[in-house]
mmCIF entry with sequence, helices, sheets and N, C-alpha, C, O atoms, coordinates in Angstrom:
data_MODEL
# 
_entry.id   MODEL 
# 
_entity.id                         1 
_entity.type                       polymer 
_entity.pdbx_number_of_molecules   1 
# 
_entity_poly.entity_id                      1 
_entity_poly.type                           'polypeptide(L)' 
_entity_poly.nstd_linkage                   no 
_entity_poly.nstd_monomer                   no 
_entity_poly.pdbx_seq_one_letter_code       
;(UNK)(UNK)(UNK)(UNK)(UNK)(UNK)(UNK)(UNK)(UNK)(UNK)(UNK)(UNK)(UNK)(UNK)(UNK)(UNK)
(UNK)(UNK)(UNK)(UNK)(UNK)(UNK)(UNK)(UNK)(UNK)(UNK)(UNK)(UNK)(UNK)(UNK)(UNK)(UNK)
(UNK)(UNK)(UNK)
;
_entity_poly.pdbx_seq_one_letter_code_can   XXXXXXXXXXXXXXXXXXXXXXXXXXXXXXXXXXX 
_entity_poly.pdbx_strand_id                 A 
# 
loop_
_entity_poly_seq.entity_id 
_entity_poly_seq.num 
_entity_poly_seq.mon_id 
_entity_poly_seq.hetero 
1 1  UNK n 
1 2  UNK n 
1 3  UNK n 
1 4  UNK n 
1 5  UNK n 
1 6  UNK n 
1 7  UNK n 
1 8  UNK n 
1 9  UNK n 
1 10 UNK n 
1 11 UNK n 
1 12 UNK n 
1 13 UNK n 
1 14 UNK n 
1 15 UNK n 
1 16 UNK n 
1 17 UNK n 
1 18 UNK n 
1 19 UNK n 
1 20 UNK n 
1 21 UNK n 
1 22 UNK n 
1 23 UNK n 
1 24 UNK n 
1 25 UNK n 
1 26 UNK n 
1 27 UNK n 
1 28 UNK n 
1 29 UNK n 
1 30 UNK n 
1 31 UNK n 
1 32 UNK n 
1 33 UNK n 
1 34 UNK n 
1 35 UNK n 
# 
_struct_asym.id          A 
_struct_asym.entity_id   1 
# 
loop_
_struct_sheet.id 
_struct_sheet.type 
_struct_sheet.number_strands 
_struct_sheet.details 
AA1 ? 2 ? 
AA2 ? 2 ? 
# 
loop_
_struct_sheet_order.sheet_id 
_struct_sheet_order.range_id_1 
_struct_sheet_order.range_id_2 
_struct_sheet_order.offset 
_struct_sheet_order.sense 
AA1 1 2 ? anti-parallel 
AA2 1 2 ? anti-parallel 
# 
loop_
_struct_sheet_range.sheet_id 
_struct_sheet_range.id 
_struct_sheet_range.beg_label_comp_id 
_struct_sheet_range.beg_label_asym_id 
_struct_sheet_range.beg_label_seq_id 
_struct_sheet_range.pdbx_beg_PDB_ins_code 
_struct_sheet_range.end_label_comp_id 
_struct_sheet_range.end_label_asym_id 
_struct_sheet_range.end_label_seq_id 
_struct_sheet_range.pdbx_end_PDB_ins_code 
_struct_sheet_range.beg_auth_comp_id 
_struct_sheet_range.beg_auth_asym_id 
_struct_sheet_range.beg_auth_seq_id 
_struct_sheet_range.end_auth_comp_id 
_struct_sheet_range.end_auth_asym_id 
_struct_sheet_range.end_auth_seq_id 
AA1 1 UNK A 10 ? UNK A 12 ? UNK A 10 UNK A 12 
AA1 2 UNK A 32 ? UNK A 34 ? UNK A 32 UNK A 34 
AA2 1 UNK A 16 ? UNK A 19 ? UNK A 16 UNK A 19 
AA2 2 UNK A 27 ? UNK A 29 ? UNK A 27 UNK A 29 
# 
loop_
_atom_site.group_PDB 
_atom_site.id 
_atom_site.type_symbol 
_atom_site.label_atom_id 
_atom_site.label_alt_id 
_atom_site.label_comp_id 
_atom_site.label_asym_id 
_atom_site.label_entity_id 
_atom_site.label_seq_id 
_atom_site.pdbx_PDB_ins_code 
_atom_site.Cartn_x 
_atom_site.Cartn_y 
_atom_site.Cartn_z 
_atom_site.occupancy 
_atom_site.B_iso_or_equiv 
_atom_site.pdbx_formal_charge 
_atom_site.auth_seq_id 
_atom_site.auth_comp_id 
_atom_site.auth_asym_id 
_atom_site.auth_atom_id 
_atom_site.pdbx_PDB_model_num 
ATOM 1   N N  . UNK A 1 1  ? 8.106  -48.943 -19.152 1.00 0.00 ? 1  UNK A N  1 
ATOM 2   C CA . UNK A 1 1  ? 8.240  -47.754 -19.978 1.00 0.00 ? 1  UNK A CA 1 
ATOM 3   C C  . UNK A 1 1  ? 9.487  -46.999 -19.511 1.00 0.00 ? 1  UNK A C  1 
ATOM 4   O O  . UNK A 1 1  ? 9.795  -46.786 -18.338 1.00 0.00 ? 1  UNK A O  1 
ATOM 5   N N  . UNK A 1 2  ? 10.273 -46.564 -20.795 1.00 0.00 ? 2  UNK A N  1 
ATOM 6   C CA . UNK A 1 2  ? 11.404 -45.653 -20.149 1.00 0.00 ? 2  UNK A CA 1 
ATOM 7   C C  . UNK A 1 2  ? 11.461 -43.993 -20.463 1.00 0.00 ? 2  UNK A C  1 
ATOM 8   O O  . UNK A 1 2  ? 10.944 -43.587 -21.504 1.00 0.00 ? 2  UNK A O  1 
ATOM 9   N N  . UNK A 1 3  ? 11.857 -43.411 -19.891 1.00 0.00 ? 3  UNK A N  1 
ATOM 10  C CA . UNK A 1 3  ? 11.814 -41.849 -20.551 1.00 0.00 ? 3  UNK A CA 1 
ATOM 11  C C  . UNK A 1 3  ? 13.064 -41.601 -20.433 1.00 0.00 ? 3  UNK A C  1 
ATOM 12  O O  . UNK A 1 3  ? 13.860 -42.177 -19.692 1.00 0.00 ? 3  UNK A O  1 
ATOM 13  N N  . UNK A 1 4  ? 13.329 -40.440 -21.415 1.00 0.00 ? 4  UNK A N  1 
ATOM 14  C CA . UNK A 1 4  ? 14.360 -39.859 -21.409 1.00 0.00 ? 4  UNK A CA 1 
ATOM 15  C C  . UNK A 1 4  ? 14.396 -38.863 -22.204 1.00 0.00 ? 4  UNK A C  1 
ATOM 16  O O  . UNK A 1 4  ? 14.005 -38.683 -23.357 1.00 0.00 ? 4  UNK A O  1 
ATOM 17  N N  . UNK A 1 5  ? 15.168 -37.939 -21.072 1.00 0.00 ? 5  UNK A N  1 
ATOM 18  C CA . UNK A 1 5  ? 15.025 -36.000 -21.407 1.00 0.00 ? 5  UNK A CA 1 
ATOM 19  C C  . UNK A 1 5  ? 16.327 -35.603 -21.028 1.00 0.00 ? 5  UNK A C  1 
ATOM 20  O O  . UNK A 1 5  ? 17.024 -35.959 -20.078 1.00 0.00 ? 5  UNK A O  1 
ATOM 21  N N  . UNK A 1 6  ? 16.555 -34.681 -22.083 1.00 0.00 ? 6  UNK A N  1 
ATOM 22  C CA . UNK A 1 6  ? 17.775 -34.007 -21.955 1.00 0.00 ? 6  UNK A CA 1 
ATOM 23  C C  . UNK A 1 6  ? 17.653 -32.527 -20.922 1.00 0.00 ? 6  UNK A C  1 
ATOM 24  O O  . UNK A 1 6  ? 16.782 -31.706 -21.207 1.00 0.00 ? 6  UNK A O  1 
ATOM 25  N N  . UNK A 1 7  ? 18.230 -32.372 -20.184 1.00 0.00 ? 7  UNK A N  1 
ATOM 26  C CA . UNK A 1 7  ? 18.080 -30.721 -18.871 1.00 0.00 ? 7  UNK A CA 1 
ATOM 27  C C  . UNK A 1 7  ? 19.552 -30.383 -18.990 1.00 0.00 ? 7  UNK A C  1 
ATOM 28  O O  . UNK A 1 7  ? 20.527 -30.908 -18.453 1.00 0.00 ? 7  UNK A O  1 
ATOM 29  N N  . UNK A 1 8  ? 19.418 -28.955 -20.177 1.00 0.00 ? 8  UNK A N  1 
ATOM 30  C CA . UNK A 1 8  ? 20.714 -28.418 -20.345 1.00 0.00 ? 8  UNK A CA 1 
ATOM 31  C C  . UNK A 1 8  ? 20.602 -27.581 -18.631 1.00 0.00 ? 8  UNK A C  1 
ATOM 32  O O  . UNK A 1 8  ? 19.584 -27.368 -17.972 1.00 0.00 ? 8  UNK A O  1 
ATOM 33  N N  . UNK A 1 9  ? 21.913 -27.283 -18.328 1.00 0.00 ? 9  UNK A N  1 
ATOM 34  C CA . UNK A 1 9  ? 21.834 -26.366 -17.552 1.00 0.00 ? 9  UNK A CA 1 
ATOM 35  C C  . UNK A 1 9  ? 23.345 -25.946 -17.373 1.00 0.00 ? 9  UNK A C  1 
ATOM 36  O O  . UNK A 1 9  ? 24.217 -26.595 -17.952 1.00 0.00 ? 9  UNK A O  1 
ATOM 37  N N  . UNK A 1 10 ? 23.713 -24.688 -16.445 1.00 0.00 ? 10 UNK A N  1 
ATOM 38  C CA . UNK A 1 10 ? 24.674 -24.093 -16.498 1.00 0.00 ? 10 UNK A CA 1 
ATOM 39  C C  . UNK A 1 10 ? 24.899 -24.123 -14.820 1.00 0.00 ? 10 UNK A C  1 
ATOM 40  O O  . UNK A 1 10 ? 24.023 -24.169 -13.957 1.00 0.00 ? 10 UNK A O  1 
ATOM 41  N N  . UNK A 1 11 ? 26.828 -24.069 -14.598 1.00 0.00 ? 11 UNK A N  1 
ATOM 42  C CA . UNK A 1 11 ? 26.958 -23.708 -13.312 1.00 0.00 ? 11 UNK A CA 1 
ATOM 43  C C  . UNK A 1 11 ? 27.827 -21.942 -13.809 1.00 0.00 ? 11 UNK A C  1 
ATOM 44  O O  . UNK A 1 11 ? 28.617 -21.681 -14.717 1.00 0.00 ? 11 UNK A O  1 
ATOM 45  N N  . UNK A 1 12 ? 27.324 -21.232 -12.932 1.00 0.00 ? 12 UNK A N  1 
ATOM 46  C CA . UNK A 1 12 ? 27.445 -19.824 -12.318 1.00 0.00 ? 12 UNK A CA 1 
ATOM 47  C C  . UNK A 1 12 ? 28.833 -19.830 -11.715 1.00 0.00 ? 12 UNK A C  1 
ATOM 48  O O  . UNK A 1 12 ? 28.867 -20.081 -10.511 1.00 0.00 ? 12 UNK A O  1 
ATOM 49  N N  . UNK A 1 13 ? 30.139 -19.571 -12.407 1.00 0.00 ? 13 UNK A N  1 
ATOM 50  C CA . UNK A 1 13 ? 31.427 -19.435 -12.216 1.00 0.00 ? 13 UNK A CA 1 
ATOM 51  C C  . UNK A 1 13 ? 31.950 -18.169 -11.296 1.00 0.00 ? 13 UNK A C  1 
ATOM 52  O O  . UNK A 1 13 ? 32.649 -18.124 -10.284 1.00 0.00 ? 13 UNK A O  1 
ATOM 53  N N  . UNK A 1 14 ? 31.283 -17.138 -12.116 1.00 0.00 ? 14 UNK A N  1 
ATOM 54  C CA . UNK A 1 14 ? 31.848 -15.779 -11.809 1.00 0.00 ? 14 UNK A CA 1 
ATOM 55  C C  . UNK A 1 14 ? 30.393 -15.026 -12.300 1.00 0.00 ? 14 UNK A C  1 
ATOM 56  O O  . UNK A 1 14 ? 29.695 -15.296 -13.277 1.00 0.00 ? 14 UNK A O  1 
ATOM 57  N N  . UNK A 1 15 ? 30.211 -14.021 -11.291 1.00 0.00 ? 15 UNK A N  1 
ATOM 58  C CA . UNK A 1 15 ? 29.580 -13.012 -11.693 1.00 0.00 ? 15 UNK A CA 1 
ATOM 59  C C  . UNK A 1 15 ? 30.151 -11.439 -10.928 1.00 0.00 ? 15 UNK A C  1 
ATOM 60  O O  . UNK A 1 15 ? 30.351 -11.121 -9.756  1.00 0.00 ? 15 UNK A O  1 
ATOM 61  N N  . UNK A 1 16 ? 30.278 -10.709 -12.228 1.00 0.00 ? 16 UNK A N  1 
ATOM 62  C CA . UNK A 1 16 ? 30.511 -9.030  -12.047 1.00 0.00 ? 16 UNK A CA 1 
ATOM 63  C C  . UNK A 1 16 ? 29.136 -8.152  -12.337 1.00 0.00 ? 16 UNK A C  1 
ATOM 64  O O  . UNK A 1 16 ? 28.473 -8.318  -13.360 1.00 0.00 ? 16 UNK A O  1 
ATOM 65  N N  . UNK A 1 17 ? 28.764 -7.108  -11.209 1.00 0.00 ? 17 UNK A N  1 
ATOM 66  C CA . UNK A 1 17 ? 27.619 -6.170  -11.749 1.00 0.00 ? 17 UNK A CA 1 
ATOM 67  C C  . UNK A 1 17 ? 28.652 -4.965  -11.701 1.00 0.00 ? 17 UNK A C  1 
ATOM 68  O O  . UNK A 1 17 ? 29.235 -4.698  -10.651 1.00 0.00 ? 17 UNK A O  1 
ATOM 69  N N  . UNK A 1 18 ? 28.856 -4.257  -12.850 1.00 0.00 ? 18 UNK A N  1 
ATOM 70  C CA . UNK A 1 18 ? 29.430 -3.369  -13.108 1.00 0.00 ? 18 UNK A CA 1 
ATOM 71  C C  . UNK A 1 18 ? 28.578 -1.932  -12.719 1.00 0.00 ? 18 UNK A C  1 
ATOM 72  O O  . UNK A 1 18 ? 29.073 -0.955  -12.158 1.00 0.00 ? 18 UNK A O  1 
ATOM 73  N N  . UNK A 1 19 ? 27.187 -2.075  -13.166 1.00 0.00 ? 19 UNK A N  1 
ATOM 74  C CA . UNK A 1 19 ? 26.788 -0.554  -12.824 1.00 0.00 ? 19 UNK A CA 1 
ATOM 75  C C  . UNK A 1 19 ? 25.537 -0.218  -13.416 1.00 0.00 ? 19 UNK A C  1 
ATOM 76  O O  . UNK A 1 19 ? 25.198 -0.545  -14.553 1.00 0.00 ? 19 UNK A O  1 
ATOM 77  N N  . UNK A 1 20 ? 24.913 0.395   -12.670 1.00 0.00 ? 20 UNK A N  1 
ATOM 78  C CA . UNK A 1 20 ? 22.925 0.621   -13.486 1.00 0.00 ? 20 UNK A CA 1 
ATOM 79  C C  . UNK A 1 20 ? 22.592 1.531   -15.151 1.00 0.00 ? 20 UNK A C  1 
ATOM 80  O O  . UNK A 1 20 ? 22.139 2.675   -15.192 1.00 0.00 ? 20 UNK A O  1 
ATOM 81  N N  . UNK A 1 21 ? 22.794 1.050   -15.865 1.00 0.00 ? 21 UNK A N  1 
ATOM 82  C CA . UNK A 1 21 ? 22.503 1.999   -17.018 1.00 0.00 ? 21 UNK A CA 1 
ATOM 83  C C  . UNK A 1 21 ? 21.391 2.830   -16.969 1.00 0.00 ? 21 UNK A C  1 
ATOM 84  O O  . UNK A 1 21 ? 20.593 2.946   -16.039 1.00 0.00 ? 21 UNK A O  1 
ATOM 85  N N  . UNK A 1 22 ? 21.400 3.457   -18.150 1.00 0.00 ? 22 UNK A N  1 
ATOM 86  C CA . UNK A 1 22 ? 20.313 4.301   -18.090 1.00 0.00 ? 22 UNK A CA 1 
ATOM 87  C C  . UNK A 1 22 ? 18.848 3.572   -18.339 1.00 0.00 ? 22 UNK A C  1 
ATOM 88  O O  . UNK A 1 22 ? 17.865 4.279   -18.117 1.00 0.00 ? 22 UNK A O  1 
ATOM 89  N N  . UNK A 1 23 ? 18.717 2.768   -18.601 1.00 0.00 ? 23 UNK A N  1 
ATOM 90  C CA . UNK A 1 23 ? 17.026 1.876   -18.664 1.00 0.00 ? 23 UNK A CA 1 
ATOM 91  C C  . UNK A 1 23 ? 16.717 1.157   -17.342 1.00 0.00 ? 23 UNK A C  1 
ATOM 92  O O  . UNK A 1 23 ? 15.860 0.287   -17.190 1.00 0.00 ? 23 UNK A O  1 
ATOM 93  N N  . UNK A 1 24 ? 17.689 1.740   -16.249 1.00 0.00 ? 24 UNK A N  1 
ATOM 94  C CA . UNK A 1 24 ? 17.227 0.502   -14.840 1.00 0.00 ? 24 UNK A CA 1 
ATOM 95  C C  . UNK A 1 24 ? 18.156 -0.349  -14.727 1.00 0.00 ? 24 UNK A C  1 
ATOM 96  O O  . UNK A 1 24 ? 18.846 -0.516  -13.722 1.00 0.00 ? 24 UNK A O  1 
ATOM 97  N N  . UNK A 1 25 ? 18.250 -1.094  -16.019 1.00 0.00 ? 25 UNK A N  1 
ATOM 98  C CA . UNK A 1 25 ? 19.222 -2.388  -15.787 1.00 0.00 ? 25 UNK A CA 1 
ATOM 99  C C  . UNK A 1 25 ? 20.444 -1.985  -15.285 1.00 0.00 ? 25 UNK A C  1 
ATOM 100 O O  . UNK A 1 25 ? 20.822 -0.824  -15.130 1.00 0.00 ? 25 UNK A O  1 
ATOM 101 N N  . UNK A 1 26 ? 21.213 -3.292  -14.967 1.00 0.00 ? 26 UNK A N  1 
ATOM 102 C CA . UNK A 1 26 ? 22.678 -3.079  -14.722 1.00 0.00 ? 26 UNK A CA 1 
ATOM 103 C C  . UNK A 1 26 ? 23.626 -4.034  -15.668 1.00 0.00 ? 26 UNK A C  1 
ATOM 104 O O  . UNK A 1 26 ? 23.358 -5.206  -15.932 1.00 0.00 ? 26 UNK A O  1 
ATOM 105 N N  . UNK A 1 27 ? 24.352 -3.584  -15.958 1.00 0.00 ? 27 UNK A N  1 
ATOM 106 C CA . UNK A 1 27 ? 25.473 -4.390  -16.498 1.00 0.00 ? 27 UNK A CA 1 
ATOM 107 C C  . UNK A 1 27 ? 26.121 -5.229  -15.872 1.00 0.00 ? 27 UNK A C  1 
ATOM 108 O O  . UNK A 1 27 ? 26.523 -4.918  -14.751 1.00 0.00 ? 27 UNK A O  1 
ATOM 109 N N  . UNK A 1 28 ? 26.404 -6.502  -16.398 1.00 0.00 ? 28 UNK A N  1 
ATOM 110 C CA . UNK A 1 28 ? 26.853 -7.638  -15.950 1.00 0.00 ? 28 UNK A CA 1 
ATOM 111 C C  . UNK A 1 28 ? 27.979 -8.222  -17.005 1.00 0.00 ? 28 UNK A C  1 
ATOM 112 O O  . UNK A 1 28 ? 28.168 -8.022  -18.205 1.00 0.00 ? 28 UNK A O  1 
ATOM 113 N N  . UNK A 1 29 ? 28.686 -9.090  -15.949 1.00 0.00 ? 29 UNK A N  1 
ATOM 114 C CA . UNK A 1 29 ? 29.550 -9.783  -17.369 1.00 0.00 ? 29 UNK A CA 1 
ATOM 115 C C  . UNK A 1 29 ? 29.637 -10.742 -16.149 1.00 0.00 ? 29 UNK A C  1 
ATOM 116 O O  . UNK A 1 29 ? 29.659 -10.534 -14.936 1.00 0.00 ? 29 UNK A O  1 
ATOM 117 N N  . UNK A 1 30 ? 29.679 -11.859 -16.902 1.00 0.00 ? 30 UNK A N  1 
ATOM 118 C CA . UNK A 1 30 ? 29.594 -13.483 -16.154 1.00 0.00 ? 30 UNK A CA 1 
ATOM 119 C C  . UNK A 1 30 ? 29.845 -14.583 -16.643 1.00 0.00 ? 30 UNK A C  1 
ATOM 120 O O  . UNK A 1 30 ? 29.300 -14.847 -17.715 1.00 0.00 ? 30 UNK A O  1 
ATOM 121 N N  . UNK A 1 31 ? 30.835 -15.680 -15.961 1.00 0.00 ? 31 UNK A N  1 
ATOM 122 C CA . UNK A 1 31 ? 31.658 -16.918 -16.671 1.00 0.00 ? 31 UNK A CA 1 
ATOM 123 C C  . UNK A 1 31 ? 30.652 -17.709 -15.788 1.00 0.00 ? 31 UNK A C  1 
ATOM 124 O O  . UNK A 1 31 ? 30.383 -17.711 -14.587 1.00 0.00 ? 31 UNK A O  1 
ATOM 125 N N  . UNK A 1 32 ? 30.114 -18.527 -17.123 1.00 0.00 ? 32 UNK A N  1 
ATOM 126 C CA . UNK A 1 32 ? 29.595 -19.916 -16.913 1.00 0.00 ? 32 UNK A CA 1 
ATOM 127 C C  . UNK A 1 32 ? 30.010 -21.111 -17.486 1.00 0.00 ? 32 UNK A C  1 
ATOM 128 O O  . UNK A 1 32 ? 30.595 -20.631 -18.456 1.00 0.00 ? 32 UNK A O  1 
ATOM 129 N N  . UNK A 1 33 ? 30.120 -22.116 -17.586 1.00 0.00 ? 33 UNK A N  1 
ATOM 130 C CA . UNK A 1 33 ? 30.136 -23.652 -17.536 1.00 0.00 ? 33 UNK A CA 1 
ATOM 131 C C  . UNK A 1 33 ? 28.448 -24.492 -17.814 1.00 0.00 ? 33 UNK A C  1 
ATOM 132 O O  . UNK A 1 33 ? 27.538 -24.757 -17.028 1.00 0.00 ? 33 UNK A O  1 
ATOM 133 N N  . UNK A 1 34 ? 28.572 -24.659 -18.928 1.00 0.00 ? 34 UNK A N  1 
ATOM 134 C CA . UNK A 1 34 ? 27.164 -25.670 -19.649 1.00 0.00 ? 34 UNK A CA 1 
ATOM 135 C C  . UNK A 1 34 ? 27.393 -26.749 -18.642 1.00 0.00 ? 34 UNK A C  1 
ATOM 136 O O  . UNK A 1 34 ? 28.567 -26.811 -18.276 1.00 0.00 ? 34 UNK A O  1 
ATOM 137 N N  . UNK A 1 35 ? 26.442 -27.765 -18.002 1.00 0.00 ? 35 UNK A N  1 
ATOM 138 C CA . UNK A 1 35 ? 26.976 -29.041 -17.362 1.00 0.00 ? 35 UNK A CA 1 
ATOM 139 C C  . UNK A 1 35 ? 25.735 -29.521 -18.162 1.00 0.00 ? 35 UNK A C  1 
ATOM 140 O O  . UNK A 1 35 ? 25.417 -30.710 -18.153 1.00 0.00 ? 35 UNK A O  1 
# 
């Protein structure tokens, strides 16, 4: 028997946290690469 599955995934280039908004979160802006 054979299988076969596709596993998108991403490599993590660059990441910036710019700063906490007003809901908690923080802002981000970030370069990735699908592999």
């Amino acid at each position: 028997m054979k299988l076969k599955f596709k596993t998108p995934a991403k490599v993590n280039l660059g990441l910036h946290v710019h700063g906490k908004r007003e809901d908690g979160f923080h802002e981000l802006e970030t370069i990735f690469q699908m592999v």
